[in-house]
Structure formats: C-alpha cells, structure tokens
VEXDREN-2710 file (C-alpha; in Angstrom, 1 decimal):
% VEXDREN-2710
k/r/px/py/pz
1/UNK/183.6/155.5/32.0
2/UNK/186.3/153.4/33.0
3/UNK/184.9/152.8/36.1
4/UNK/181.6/152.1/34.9
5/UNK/180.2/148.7/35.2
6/UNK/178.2/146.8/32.1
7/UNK/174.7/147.7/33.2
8/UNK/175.6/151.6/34.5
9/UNK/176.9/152.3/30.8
10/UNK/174.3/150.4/29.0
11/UNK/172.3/152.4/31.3
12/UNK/173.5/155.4/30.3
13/UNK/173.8/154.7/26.7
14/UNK/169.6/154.0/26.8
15/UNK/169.1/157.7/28.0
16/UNK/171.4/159.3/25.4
17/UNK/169.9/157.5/22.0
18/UNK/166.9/158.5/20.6
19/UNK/165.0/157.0/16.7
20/UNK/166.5/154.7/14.6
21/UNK/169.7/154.1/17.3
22/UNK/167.2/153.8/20.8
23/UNK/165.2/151.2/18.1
24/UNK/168.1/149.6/17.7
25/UNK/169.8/149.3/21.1
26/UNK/166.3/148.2/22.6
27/UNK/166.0/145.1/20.1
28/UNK/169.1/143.9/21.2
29/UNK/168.5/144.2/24.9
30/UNK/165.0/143.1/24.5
31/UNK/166.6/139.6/22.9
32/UNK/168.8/138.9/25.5
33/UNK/169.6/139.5/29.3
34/UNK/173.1/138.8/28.5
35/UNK/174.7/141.6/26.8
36/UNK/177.9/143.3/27.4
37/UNK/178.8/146.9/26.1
38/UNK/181.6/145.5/23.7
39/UNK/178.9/143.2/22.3
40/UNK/176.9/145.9/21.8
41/UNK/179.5/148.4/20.3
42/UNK/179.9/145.6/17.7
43/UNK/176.4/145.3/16.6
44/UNK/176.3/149.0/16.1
45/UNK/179.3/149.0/13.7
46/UNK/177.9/146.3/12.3
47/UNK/174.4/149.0/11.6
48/UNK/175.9/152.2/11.0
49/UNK/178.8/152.5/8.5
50/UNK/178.7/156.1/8.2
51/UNK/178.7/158.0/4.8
52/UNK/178.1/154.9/2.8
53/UNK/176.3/155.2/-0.4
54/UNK/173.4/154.1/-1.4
55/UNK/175.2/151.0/-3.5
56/UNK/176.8/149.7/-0.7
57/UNK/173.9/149.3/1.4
58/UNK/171.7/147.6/-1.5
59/UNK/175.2/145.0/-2.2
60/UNK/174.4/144.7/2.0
61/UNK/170.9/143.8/1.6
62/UNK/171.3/141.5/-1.7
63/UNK/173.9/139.6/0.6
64/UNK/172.5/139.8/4.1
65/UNK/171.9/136.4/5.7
66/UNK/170.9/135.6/9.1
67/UNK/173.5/134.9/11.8
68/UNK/173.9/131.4/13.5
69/UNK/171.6/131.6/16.4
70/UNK/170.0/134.8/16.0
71/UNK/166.9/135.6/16.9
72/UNK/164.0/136.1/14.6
73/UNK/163.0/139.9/15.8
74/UNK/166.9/140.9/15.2
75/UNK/167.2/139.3/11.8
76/UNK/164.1/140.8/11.0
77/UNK/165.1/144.7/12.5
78/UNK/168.8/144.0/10.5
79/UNK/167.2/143.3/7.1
80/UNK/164.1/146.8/7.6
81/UNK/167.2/148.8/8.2
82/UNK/168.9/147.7/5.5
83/UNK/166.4/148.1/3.2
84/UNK/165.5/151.5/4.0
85/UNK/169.1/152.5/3.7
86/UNK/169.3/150.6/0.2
87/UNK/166.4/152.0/-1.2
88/UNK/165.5/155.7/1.0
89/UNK/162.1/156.9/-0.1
90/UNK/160.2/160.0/1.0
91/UNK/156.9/159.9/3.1
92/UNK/154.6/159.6/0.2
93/UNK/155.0/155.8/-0.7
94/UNK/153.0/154.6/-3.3
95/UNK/151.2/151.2/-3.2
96/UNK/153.6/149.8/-5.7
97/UNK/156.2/150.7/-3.6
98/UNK/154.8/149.2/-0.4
99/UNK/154.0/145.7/-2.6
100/UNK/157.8/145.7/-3.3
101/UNK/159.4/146.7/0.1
102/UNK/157.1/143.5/1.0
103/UNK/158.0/141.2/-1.6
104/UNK/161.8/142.0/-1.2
105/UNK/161.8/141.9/2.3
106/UNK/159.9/138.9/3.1
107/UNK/161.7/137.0/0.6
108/UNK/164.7/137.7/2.5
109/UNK/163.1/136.7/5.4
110/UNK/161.9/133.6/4.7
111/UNK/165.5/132.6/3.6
112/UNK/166.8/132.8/7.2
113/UNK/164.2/130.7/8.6
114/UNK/164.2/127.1/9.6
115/UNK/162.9/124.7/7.2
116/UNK/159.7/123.9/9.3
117/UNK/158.8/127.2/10.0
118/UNK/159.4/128.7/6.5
119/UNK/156.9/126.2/4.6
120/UNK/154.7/127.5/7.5
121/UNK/154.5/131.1/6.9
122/UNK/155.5/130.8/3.3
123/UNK/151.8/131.6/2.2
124/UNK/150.1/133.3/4.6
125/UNK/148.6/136.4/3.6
126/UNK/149.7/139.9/4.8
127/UNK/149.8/143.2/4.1
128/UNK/153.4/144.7/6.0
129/UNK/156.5/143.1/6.7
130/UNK/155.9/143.6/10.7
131/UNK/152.6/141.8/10.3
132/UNK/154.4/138.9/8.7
133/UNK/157.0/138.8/11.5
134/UNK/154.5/139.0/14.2
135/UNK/153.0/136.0/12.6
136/UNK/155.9/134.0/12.0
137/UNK/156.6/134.4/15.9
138/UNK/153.6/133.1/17.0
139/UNK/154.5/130.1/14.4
140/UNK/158.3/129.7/15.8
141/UNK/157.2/129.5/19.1
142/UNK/154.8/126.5/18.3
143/UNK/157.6/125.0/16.4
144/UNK/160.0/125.1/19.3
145/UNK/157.0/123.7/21.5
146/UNK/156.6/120.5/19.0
147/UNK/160.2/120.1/19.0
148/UNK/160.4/119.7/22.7
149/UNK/157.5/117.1/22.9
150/UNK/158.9/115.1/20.0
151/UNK/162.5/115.3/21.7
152/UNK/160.8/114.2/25.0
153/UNK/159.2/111.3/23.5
154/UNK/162.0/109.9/21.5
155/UNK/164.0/110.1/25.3
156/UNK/161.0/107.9/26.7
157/UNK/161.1/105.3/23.4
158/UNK/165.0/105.5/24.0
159/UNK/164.9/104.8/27.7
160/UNK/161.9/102.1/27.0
161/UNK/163.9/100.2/24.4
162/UNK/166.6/100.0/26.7
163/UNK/164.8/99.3/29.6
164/UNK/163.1/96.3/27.3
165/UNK/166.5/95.2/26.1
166/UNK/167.8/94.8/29.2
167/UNK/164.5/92.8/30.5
168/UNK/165.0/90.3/27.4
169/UNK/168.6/89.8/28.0
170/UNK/167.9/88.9/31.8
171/UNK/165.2/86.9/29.9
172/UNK/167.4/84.8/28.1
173/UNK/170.2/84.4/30.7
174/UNK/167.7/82.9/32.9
175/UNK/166.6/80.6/30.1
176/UNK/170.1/79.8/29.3
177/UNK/170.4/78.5/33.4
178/UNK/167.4/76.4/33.0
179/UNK/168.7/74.8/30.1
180/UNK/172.4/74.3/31.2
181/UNK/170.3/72.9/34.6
182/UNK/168.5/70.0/32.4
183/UNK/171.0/69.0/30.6
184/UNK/173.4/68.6/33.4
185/UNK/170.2/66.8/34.9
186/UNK/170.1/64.3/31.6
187/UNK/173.9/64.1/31.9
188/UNK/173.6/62.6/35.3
189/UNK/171.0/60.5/34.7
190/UNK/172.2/58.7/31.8
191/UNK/175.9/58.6/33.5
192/UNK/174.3/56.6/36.8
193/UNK/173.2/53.7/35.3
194/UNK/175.6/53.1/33.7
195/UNK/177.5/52.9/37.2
196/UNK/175.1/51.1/38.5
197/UNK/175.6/48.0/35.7
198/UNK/179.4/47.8/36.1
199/UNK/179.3/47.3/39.7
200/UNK/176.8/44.5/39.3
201/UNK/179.4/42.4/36.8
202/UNK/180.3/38.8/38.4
203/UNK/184.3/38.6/38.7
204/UNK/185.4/36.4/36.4
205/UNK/188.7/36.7/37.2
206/UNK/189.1/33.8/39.1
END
C-alpha cells in the first residue's frame, strides 16, 4: 500500500467494510471531498475503541460534544453510535425505550447546534432521532441562506456609508473653497479703498 495513492486506498478501503464500519466511512466521505487516509484512520480510532465496556462508552456519550466545524450529519452519526454502544438493547425495543433513546439523543443534539438553529428545531415534533436530523437540515440550510443575505446587505450599507461619507466630505471641501473665496473677495474689497483715500491726501509737506 505504499504505493498507493489517497483515492486508490480509500478506494479500496470502501469495498472491504461492510455495517456499522461502511456506515461510518461513507458519512465521512459523503461530508467532504477532501479527505485523506490519515484523516480517516483518525476518525475511526476516534469510533472504535475495541473491548471497551459498556461504562466507558456511556462516560463518552454523557461528555460528547460537537467538534469545531463539524458538520451536522457527522455529529449526529457520532452521538447514534455512541449511544447504542452506551446503552446495547436487543431487537425488541419497547416504546419507553424508543421515548428515551429520543429524549437523550436529541437533547445532545440540540447542544451542539448554533444558537439560531437550535431555538428553531427545539420544539418541533418528531417521532425518531433521524427524523429530527433530517429536519434540522432542511432548517440549517435556510439559516446559512439568511446569513449570506444579511452579510450581503450589511457589505452594501458598509460600501453606501462610505461611499456617502466620502460625497459629504467633497461636500464640505468645496464649501470650505467657496467660503475661503468670499472672504478673500471681502478682504480685498475693504483693503482698496482704503488705497484709494491715501493716494487722494493733499501734500502738506510743503
């Protein structure tokens, strides 16, 4: 494998995982086109801790937190691993066990997200944890979408303040000229006839 460039082992890696590990290493390639094997050999180590009990996993869960900059869909895959691994059940769930795999896991969710987009989804109504992060997608992308138009229009305000400051301060040097203008005008005038009287004086020197 030495050899091997990033997208011929990646490549290979995809055709020898299969459940919970092809899950996993299709999230991450599905949230970014800019992977490299190394990255991905973290995030695995970060998943998969071996023979870990059942107490280490629940201490994960109770302290999980979502990672600067990552994406909703991965936070969202890190935390339902987790918490199947903190708290393994068998194929008969009962409904009070469904009601608190969502309660725990969305109030975990909810903790990583932005502000805006948390008292968004906060109370909306659903009945499984993937509904609530298919929702909360649809949300983030209208959130990012405001966010763009608001930054757009405070770049127009910004350029138009400073395009109207710099119209007012032409403005006022151009009323400044005009003044200096008439007063050297008044200066002048009141300076000439004056000239004009002293050269008018009879010499009464002789």
């Amino acid at each position: 494998m030495s050899n091997w460039d990033n997208a011929e082992i990646i490549s290979m890696l995809s055709t020898k995982m299969s459940g919970e590990a092809y899950d996993l290493l299709r999230n991450i390639l599905e949230s970014s086109d800019t992977y490299e094997y190394e990255d991905i050999k973290k995030l695995f180590q970060e998943n998969y801790h071996g023979s870990k009990d059942i107490d280490f996993y629940q201490n994960q869960f109770n302290e999980i937190q979502r990672k600067p900059k990552e994406n909703n869909l991965n936070y969202a895959y890190r935390l339902k691993t987790l918490y199947t691994r903190a708290y393994p059940s068998n194929n008969q769930e009962t409904p009070e066990d469904k009601t608190t795999q969502l309660r725990l896991l969305r109030q975990k969710f909810l903790q990583g997200l932005e502000p805006e987009l948390q008292n968004i989804v906060r109370h909306k109504s659903v009945s499984t944890f993937e509904e609530l992060v298919s929702i909360t997608q649809k949300y983030a992308k209208r959130v990012q979408s405001n966010t763009i138009e608001k930054d757009k229009r405070i770049f127009v305000n910004a350029v138009a303040s400073t395009q109207n400051e710099t119209a007012i301060l032409q403005a006022i040097e151009k009323q400044s000229e005009h003044i200096n203008s008439i007063a050297s005008c008044l200066k002048l005038a009141t300076t000439e006839p004056a000239l004009q009287e002293t050269s008018t004086l009879p010499d009464l020197s002789g």
